[in-house]
Each structure stands twice: as structure tokens, then as C-alpha cells.
C-alpha positions in Angstrom: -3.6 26.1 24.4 -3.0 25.7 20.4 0.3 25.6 19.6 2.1 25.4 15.8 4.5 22.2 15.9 6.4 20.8 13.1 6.1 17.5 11.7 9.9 15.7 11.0 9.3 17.3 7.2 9.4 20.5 8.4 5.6 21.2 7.7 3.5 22.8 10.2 0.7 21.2 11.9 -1.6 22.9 14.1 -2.4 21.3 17.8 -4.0 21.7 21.3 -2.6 20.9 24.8 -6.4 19.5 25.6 -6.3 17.2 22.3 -4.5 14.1 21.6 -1.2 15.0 19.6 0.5 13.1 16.7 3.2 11.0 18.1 5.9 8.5 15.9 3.3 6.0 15.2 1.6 8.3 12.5 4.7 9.1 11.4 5.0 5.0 10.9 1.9 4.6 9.5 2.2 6.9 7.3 5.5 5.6 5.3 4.4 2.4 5.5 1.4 1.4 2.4 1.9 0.9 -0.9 1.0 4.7 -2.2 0.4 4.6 -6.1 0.5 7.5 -8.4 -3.2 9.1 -8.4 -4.0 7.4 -5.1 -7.2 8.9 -3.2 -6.9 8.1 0.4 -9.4 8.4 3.2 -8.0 8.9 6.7 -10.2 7.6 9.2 -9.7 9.2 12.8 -7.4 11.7 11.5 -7.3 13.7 14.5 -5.1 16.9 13.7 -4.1 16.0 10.3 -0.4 14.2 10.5 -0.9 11.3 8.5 -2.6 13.1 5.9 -0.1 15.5 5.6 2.6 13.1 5.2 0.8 11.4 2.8 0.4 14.4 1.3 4.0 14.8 1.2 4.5 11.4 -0.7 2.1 12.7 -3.7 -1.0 11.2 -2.7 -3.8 13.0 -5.3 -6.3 13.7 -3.1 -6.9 13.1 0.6 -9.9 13.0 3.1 -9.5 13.0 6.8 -12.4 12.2 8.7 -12.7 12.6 13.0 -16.0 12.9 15.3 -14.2 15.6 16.9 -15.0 18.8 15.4 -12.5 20.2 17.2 -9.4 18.8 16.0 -11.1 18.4 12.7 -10.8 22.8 13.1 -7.3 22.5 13.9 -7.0 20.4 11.0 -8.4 22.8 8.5 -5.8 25.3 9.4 -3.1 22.9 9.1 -4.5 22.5 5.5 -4.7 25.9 4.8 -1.1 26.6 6.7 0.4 24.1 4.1 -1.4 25.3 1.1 -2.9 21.9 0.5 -6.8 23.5 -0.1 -6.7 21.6 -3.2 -5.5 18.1 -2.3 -6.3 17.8 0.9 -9.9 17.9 2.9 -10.7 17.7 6.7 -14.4 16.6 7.4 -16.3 15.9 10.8 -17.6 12.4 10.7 -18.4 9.4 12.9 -17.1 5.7 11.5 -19.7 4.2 12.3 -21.8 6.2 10.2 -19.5 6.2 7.1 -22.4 5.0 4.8 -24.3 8.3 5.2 -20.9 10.0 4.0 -19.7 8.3 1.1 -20.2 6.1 -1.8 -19.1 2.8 -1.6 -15.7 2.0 -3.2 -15.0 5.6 -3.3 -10.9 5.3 -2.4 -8.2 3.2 -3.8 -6.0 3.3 0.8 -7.6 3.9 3.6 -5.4 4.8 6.5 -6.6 4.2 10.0 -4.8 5.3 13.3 -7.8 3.9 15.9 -8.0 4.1 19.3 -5.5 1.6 20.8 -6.9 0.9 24.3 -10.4 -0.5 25.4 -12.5 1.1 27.8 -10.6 0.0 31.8 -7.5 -0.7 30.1 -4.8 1.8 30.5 -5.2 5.6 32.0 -8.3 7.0 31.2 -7.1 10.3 29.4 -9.7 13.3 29.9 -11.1 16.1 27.0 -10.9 15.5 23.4 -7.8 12.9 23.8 -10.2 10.3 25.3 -11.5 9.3 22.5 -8.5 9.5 20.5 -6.9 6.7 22.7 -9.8 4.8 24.2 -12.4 2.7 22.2 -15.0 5.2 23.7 -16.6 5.3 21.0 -15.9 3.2 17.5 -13.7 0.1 17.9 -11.1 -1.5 15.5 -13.8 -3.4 14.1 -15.5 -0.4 13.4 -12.6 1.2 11.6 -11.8 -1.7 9.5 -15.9 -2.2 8.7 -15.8 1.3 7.5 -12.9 0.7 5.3 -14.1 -2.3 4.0 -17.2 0.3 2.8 -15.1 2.9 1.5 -12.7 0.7 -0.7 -12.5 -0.2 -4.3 -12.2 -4.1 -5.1 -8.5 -4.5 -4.7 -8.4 -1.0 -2.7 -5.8 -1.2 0.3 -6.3 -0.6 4.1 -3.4 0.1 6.3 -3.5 0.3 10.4 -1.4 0.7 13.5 -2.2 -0.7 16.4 -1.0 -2.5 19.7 0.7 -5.9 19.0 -2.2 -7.2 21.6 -4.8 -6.4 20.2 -3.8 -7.9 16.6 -5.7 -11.2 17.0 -9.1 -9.0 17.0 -8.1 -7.3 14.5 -7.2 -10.2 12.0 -10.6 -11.2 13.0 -12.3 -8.1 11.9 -10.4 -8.3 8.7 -12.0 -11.7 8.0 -15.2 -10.6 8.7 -14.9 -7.7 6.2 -13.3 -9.4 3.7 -10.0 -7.5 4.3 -7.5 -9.6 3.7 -3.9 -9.3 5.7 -1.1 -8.8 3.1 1.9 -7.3 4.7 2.8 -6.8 8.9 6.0 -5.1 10.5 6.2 -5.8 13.9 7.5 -1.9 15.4 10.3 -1.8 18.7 12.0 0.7 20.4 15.2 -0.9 20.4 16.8 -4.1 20.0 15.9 -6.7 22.6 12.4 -4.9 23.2 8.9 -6.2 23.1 7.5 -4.7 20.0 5.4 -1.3 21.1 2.9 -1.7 18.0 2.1 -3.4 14.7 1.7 -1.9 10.6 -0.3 -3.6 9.1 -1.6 -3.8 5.0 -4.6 -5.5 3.8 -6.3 -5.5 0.5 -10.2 -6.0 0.3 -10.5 -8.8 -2.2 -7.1 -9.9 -1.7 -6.1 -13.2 -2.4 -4.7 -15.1 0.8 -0.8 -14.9 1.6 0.7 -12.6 4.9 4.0 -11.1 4.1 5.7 -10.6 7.6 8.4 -7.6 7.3 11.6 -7.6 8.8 11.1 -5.7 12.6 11.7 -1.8 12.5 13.6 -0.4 15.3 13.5 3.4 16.3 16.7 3.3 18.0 20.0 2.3 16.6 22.0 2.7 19.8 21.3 4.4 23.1 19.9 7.9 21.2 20.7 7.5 17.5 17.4 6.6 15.2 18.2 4.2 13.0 18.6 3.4 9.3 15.1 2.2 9.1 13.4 5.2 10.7 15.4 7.8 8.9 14.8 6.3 5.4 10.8 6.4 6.4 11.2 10.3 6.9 13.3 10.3 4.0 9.8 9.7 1.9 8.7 13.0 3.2 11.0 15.7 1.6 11.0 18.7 3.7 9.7 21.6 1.2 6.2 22.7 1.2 4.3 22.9 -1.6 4.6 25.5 -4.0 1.6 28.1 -3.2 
């Protein structure tokens, strides 16, 4: 059933009980690249729209969001239009793996990539459209950062979530791209937790020399968020654009 939720801005986002919903991580990803004035950002695996949004939200000029999954790429669209964000703003059905046939090369200055976490037997197998969204059925991480690695300008900047297991492979894949690693957080739910995922920044061209962040907890105490999560909703402002 679709449903209008809210995303912690206050801005409404359109979503469906059969399709995977946004959840903190794009809320994390999100706050966490470099965003420069002008920026033009491609969202791979966008999904319903969340990171976009939000990035929207910081100023970004102009934003593409790409999924294989026509559906949520629909739900997306009316998110867009729900926001009044025709103009800055684009949802487009589209396979990574294919990203070639779509665009130019060195087309964005960030690409933002929320990929499928798990690999095929690892983890429950969710069913419909959220399959994809959280199993490699399809594209891998590989594929994700190859794509970005297409899209960028010299210099242009890639940030990812992902789980903290699978970042060997994925430092890999930035190698063989040519996407160099510049900045990782490690992300925990608390104090005293294994960290749940990593945020990573790489630049294609970059020069070599990791920045490892502080960790970012959610939690503060037992239910409190703490300082760290509020000042990454704290980019997003909570008044929609102007119409």
C-alpha cells in the first residue's frame, strides 16, 4: 500500500509497503560528502528518492536519481513533484550496469550510491521490489563504483554506505576504477557496539591519503540521539521549497 511518510526535514516522500523503504543510513549518507555550491549529483540506486531529496535540501543544483525499478522510480516522481523540486530534481529508470548508454562520461561533479548491502545466501532473502534493493541480485558494489567511476569528472567525488564487511571489496573496486578512498567514518548504534555500516568518500583522480573520521554514534544514551546525528539533520532545514 503507498503511504506519504516524512523524511526527519519534514519533507514528504512517497513509499510502498511492497518496496524497500529509506531507513537512517540514507539519512547518513546523505550529510556526509563534501557538497559544493553548483554541485550536480547522480544518485545511483535511488530507490524512492531520500537521499536525493536531502541533498536537495543542502542546495545541491541539480540532481539525478537513477533505479532499475520502475516502480519506485514512479513513487519517486511524485515525491519530486510533492516537494516542488520539478526543476532541480529528476528520477529516471536505469540499470548500473548499463550507465554508458545513459550518460556522457564525466557528466557529474558527486555521485552518491546506497547499493545493495547483502550477497545473494547471505542474510533473509526479502521478496517484491525490496529484493533487489537489499540483495546483490542484480548489480554489485563493483558495479556501483564502475558506474561512478564513468559518470565523474576528473577530481569528481563518490560517496557510499555499506556494511563494514564488505569494505575490503569495496576498497578493491575503488582501485580498480581509479577511485581513490579519501575520507571513512565508521557508523554504531551506541557506544561499545560493533559498527552497523561504513561512509565512505573517494575522489576519481585523487591523490593517495585515507582520512579516517572520528566514529558516529546514533545513540547518546539509552533513547537520546546524539550530538553527531542531530547536527547531520541539522544540514537539512525543515521548510520546503518555495513553489
Amino acid at each position: 500500500m503507498e503511504r506519504l511518510d516524512r523524511l526527519p526535514n519534514g519533507w514528504p516522500i512517497w513509499q510502498c509497503g511492497g518496496q524497500f523503504k529509506f531507513t537512517l543510513d540514507a539519512v547518513l549518507l546523505a550529510a556526509f560528502p563534501l557538497l559544493r555550491a553548483n554541485a550536480k549529483v547522480i544518485d545511483l540506486g535511488a530507490g524512492t528518492g531520500a537521499v536525493s531529496l536531502l541533498l536537495a535540501a543542502r542546495g545541491a543544483l541539480s540532481i539525478t536519481g537513477v533505479d532499475n525499478n520502475e516502480d519506485v522510480v514512479g513513487l519517486f516522481s511524485r515525491s519530486i513533484a510533492e516537494n516542488r523540486l520539478d526543476g532541480v530534481i529528476t528520477a529516471r529508470a536505469g540499470d548500473v550496469r548499463e550507465i554508458k548508454t545513459l550518460f556522457p562520461a564525466g557528466s557529474f561533479d558527486l555521485a552518491v550510491a546506497n547499493p545493495p548491502y547483502r550477497k545473494i545466501g547471505h542474510g533473509r532473502l526479502r521478496q517484491g521490489g525490496a529484493r533487489s534493493a537489499c540483495h546483490e541480485v542484480t548489480a554489485t558494489a563493483g558495479d556501483f563504483i564502475g558506474a561512478a567511476r564513468h559518470l565523474l569528472k576528473y577530481g569528481g567525488r563518490l560517496a557510499l554506505s555499506h556494511l563494514p564487511e564488505r569494505l575490503p571489496e569495496v576498497l578493491c573496486a575503488c582501485a580498480k576504477f581509479a577511485v581513490e578512498p579519501k575520507k571513512l567514518q565508521l557508523v554504531h548504534s551506541r557506544s561499545g557496539r560493533a559498527p552497523s555500516v561504513f561512509l565512505l568518500e573517494a575522489v576519481r583522480g585523487g591523490k593517495p591519503g585515507l582520512k579516517v573520521l572520528p566514529p558516529l554514534f546514533v545513540y547518546a544514551g539509552e533513547n537520546e540521539y546524539s550530538g553527531q546525528l542531530l547536527a547531520c539533520y541539522g544540514l537539512f532545514g525543515r521548510e520546503k521549497p518555495a513553489g
